[in-house]
N, C-alpha and C positions, 0 to 999 in steps of 0.2 A: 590193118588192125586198128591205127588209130581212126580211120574213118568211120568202123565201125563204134568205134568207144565214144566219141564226142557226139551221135544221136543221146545216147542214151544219159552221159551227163547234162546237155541239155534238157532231156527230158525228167530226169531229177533235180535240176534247176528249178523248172517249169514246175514242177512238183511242190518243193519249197518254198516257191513266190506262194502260189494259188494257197498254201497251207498256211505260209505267212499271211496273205493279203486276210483270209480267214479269219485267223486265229487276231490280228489287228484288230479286226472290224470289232470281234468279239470286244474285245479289251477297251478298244474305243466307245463302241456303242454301252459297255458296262460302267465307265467312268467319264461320258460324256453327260452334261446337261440339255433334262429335257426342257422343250419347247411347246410343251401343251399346257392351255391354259382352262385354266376351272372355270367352269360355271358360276359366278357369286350369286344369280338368283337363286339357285341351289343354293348354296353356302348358305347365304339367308333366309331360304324357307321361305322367297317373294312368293307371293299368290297371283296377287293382282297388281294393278297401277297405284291403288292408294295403300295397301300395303306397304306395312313400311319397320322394317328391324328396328329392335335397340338391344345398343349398346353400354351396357348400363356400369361403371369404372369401364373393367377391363374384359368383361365377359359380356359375350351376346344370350341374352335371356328370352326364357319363353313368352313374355309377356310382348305386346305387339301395339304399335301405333299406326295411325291413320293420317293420309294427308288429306284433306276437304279442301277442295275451293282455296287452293294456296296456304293454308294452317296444318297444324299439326294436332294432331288429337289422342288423348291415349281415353282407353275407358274408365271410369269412375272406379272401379276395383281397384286397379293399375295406380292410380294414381293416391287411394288411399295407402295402398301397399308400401311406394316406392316415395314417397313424397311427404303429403298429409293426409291425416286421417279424421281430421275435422270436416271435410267435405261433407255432406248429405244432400240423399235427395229423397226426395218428395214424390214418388212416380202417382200417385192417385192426383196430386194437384200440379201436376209435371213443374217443381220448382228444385232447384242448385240451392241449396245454403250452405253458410258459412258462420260463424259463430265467431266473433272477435270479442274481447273482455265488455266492452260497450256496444256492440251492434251487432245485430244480424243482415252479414251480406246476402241479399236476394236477389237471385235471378231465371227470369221463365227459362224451362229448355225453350231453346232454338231461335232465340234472339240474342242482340246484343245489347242491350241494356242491361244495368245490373244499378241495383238500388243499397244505400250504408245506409242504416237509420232513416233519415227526414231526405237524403244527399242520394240525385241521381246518378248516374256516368253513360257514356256509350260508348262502346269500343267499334275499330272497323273489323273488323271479325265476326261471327257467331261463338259464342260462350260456351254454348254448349248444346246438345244436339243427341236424337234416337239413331243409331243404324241398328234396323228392327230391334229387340228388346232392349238393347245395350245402353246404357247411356255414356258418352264418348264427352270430355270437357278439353277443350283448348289450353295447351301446353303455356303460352302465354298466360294468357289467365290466372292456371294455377302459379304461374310463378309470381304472384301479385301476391299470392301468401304463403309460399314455400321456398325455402331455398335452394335450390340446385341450378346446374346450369346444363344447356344444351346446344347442340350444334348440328346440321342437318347435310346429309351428306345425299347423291342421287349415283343410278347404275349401279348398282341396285339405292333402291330408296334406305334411307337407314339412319339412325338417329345417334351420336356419341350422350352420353348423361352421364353427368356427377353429380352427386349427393353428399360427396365428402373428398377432400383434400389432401392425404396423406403423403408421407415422403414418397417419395417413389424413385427407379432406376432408370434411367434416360442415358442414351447412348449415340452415338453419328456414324452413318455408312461413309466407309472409307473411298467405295470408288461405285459407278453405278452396279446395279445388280437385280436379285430379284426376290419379292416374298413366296414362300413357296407355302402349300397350304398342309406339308409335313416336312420335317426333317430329312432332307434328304435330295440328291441331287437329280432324280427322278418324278419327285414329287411333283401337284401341276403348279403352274405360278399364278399366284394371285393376284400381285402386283409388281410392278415395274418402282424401284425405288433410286434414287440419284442423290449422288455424292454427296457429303454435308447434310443432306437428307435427318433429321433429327426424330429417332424410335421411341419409345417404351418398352424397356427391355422388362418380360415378367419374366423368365427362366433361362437360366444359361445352363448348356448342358457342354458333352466332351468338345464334339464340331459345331453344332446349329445352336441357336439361340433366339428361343420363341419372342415375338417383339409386337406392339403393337404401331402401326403407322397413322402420321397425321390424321390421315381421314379414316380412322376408325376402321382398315383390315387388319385381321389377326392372322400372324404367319410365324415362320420360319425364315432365318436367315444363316449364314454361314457366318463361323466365329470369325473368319479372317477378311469379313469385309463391315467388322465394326469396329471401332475407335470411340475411345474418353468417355469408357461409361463410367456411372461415376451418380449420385445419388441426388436428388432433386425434389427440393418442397415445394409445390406448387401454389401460386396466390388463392386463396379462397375466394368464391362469389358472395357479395356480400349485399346482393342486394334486395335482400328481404330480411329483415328484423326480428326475430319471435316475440310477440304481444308480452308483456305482463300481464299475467292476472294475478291482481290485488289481492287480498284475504283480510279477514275482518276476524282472523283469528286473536284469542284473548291474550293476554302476558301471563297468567295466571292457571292453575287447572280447573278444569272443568268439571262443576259434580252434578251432573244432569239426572232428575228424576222422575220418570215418568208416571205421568196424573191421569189414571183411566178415567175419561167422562164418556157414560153414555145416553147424557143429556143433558139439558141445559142447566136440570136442577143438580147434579155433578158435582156443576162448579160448586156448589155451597161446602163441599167437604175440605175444599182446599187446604184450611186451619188445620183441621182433624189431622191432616193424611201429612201438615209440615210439623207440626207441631214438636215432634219428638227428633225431627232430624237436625243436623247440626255438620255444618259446613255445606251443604246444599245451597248452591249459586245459578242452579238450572229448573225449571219448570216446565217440563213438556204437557202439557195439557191434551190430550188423544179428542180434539176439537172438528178438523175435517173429515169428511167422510166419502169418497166417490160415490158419487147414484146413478150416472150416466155414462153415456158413450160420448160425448160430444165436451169434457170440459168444467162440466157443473160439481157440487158437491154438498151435502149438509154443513152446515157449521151451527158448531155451539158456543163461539166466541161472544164472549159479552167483556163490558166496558170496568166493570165493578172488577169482575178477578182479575185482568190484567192491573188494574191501578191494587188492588188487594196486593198483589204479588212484588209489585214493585216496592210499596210500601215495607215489606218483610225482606226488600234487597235481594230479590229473586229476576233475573232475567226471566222472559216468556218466550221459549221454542215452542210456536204451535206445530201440533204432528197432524198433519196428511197421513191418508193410508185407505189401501183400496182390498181391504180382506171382509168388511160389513157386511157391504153387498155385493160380493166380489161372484156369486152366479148371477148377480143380472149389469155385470158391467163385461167389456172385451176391452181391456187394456191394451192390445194391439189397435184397438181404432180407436183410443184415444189417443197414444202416444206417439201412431204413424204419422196425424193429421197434423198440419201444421197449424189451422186455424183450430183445430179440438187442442191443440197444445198454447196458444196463446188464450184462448180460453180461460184453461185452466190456471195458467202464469196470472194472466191479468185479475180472476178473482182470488189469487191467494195473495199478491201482493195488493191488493186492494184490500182485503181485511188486514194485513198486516200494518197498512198506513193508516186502515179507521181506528184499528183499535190501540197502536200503538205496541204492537207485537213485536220486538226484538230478534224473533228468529223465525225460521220456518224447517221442520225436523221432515226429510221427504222419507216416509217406510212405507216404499212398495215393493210385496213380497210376491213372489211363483212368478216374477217377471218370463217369459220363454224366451229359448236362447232368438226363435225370428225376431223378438222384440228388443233384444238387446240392443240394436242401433239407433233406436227409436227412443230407449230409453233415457238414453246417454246424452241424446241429441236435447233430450227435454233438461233434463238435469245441465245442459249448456246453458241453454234459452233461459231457464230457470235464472242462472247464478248474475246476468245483466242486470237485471234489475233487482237484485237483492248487494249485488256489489252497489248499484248508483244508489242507493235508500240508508245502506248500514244498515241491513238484516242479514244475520248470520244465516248462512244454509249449511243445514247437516243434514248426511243423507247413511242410509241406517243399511246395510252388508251383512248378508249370511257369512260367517265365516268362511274364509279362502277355501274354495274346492274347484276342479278340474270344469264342475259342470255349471260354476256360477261366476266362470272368466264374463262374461257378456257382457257382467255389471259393470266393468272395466274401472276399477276402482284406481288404476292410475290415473285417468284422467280425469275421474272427479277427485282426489287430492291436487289437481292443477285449479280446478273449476269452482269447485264448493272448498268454503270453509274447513267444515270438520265431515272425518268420515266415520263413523260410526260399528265399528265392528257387534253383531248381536253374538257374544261370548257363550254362547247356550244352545241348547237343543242336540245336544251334542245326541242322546238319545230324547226321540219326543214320542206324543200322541202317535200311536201308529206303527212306533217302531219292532222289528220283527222279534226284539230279545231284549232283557228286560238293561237298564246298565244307568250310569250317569248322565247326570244334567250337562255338566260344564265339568269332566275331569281336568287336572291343572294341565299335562301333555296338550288336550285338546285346547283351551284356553293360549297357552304359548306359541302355539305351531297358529294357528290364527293369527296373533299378534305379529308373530316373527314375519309371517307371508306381507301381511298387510304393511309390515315395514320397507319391506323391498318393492314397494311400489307406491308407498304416500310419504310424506314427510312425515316424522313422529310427532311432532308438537300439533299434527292434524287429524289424528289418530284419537279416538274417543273408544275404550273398550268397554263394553257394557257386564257385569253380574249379575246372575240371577237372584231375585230374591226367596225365590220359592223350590221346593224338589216336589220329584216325582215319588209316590208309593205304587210300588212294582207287585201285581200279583200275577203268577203263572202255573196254570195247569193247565198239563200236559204237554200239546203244542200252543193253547191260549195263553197269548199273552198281552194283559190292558196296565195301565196306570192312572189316576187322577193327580193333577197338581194342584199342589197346594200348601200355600206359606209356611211363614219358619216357625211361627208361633202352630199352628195347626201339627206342624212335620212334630214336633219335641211334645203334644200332648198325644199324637198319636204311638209315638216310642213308649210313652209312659202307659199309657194303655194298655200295650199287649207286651210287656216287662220284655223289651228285646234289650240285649247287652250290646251297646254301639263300641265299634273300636275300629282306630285312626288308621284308615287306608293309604298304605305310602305310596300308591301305583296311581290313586286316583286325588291324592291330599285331602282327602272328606272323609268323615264317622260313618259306619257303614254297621248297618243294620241289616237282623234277619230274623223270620220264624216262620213254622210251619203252622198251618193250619187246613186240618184234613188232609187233602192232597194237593193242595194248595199252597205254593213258595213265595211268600212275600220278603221282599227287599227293596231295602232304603237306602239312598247314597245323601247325604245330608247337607245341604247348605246352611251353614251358618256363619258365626264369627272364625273362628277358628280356618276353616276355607276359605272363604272371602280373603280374609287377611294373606293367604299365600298367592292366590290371585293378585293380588296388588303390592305384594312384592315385585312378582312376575313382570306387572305391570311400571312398575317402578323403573327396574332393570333396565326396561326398554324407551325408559324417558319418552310417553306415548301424554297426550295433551290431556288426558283425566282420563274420567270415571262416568261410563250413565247408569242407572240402577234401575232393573224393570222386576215388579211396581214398585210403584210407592204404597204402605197399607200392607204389605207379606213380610217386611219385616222384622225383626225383636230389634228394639233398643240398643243393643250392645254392639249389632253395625255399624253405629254412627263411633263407636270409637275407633276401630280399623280405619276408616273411612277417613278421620280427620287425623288422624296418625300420618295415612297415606297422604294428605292434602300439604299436609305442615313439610314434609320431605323436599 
């Protein structure tokens, strides 16, 4: 009996191992660490050999750099993006510029030479360089005028960058171990990391704790093989400076008036058109005219008004402006060019030193957004030699909207003197429905925008001196404008009763005639003056007033009201 019982214990034995040996493996194999390791050219999306990731703080981003010939390269986008964005290039004369407060840095693609001013340099590198359309600049290089720093890691190729310094969480592995590329004991290992081993801790979770490693892998680690984390502000690089640029802004405000000449005989109204104003410290004279692609321009500067205007204690901002003959000019190929753009620099500062011009007023309007880089870059170029001379540059801004960001009006409040907001057109020639010049809402929200990007004491708002007469029938709808003396004998004329809009802060007029709805929204004293309250509020650098000639008398009390504030 028991011979036959001890087979089959044994064989329930035998049973139990094999179920055991199992159900172990199971357990083992489920809370054992794996030993497979990831791919990092994966990880980092390598392509090729000169491919090459960054890691830009603590995150790997889409944007991608280049090694050449032992350098590192990121593309011109890239490096506007993450960097600066004063870089430009030049692709019709394949030139790198740089715009510093006194010089423009120049350099050809695809050498290394690079020219300051009159001052040559050469580096052992190439500067900058095509892989086919792209143009790609030298990480060195740009860090000659930007700040950040970087670090170059290979297997996979891959770049660390900082752009800023902030505290951050730094932590030390306790005994060797491994980064793994998720949370978890399974997960594949990225890296091999060792003892004292010093991380960047970005997330601490229940078990695993996301970290970043000296040479720039981002992984996974176990909470129980890190130690002394603990909070850590890093030295800043500091080895790039940002420029000052100077400003040749006044102590005073600003009451700038603009003087339509459209020709040389113009000038002679000067007296006429000052005569009645009072506090008026600004004189824009509408003297240059674009006529070309290349640079050139009319002018009806002459020696007699500017000494005229001085005499009467009038600064001279002469106004540039490209709307004359604006169908037979292309302002993209004026503005792209960099020889059509020193051109144009070198004949305005060159009238402005013959005749003794104090300012130079830039109003180029329907800029397109391609040109916007172009435009901005001129408006640099521009501000060198109007800073080294002491001539004021003011440059003249449609009111803040989504589709006239290009103008980039933070950077000319770095660049130029005064930025000139035009406070009007709010409805214009053209417009599909009949409404206001300059409501006060639209006036403020202008102001307000242009504050959160220029310095207020740089900041010039301009009012209208003229309204629109709004006639509509049906779906037609036209207006003509026309000054404030014209606007108050035309109310008188067809006996309309005005009364004070508090949506729009203007006298607001109406009547029928036939079947025809005409309306007035009115600029005068009483408007103006809530405007420059407005203005006031926002301690904004003056007042410019377009035209001179449209308006009554009684402006100039507002005017010097606001001035004396």
């Amino acid at each position: 009996m028991k011979k036959k019982i001890i087979p089959v214990l044994i064989a329930i034995v035998l049973i139990i191992v094999v179920f055991g040996i199992a159900f172990g493996g199971k357990i083992i194999d489920r809370y054992s660490y794996s030993k497979e390791r990831a791919d990092l050219n994966e990880i980092y999306a390598i392509q090729d050999e000169t491919d090459t990731a960054i890691v830009l703080q603590d995150e790997i981003i889409e944007q991608r750099a280049k090694l050449l010939d032992g350098t590192y390269y990121v593309a011109l986008s890239t490096a506007q993006e993450l960097f600066n964005d004063r870089f430009y290039e030049d692709a019709g004369e394949g030139l790198l510029l740089y715009t510093l407060p006194d010089a423009i840095v120049r350099t050809v693609v695809g050498t290394s030479e690079v020219s300051i001013g009159e001052e040559n340099r050469s580096f052992d590198y190439i500067l900058s360089r095509y892989v086919e359309d792209t143009l790609y600049v030298a990480l060195d290089y740009l860090k000659q005028y930007s700040n950040f720093s970087y670090e170059a890691f290979t297997d996979p190729n891959r770049l660390q960058i900082y752009t800023s310094w902030d505290q951050r969480q730094i932590g030390y592995i306790k005994k060797d171990t491994k980064v793994r590329r998720l949370g978890g004991v399974k997960s594949e290992i990225l890296e091999d990391v060792k003892a004292n081993d010093k991380v960047i801790v970005l997330e601490q979770m229940e078990t695993w704790t996301k970290v970043k490693t000296a040479d720039a892998v981002i992984g996974y680690v176990e909470n129980k093989r890190l130690r002394d984390i603990a909070p850590e502000l890093p030295i800043p690089v500091n080895d790039y400076q940002e420029p000052e640029y100077t400003s040749v802004t006044r102590d005073h405000k600003i009451n700038l008036g603009w003087h339509v000449v459209a020709g040389t005989a113009g000038n002679d109204t000067l007296s006429e058109y000052v005569a009645n104003t009072r506090g008026l410290n600004v004189i824009s004279p509408t003297w240059f005219k674009l006529n070309d692609n290349e640079g050139n321009f009319i002018s009806f500067a002459t020696q007699q008004y500017v000494d005229k205007a001085h005499d009467m204690g009038l600064e001279v901002w002469a106004l540039v402006e490209n709307i004359e003959y604006k169908d037979s000019i292309d302002m993209y190929s004026i503005l792209s060019s960099t020889t059509h753009r020193k051109t144009l620099i070198d004949n305005l500062v060159n009238e402005a030193m013959q005749y003794g011009i104090d300012g130079i007023n830039v109003d180029f309007e329907q800029i397109s957004l391609d040109c916007g880089e172009h435009y901005i870059e001129f408006i640099r170029e521009l501000s060198i030699p109007c800073r080294a001379n002491g001539i004021v540059l003011s440059v003249d801004n449609y009111v803040p909207t989504g589709y006239t960001n290009h103008y980039n009006r933070k950077e000319q409040g770095i660049v130029a003197d005064y930025v000139i907001i035009m406070g009007y057109d709010e409805h214009y020639a053209g417009s599909a429905e009949a409404g206001s010049v300059a409501s006060i809402n639209f006036v403020e929200e202008g102001i307000k925008q242009t504050v959160e990007q220029v310095p207020a004491n740089k900041i010039i708002n301009a009012v209208p001196f003229y309204t629109r007469i709004w006639s509509t029938t049906g779906t037609d709808v036209s207006s003509q404008a026309v000054g404030m003396t014209m606007a108050q004998e035309y109310i008188k004329a067809h006996n309309i009763e005005t009364v004070w809009d508090e949506e729009t802060c203007q006298n607001y007029g109406e009547y029928m005639d036939g079947d025809t709805y005409n309306q007035v929204w009115l600029e005068d004293a009483q408007s103006i003056g809530v405007k420059l309250n407005v203005m006031q509020n926002y301690n904004i650098g003056g007042v410019a007033c377009w035209r001179l000639g449209y308006e009554t008398p009684d402006i100039w009390d507002v005017i010097e009201e606001y001035l004396d504030k």
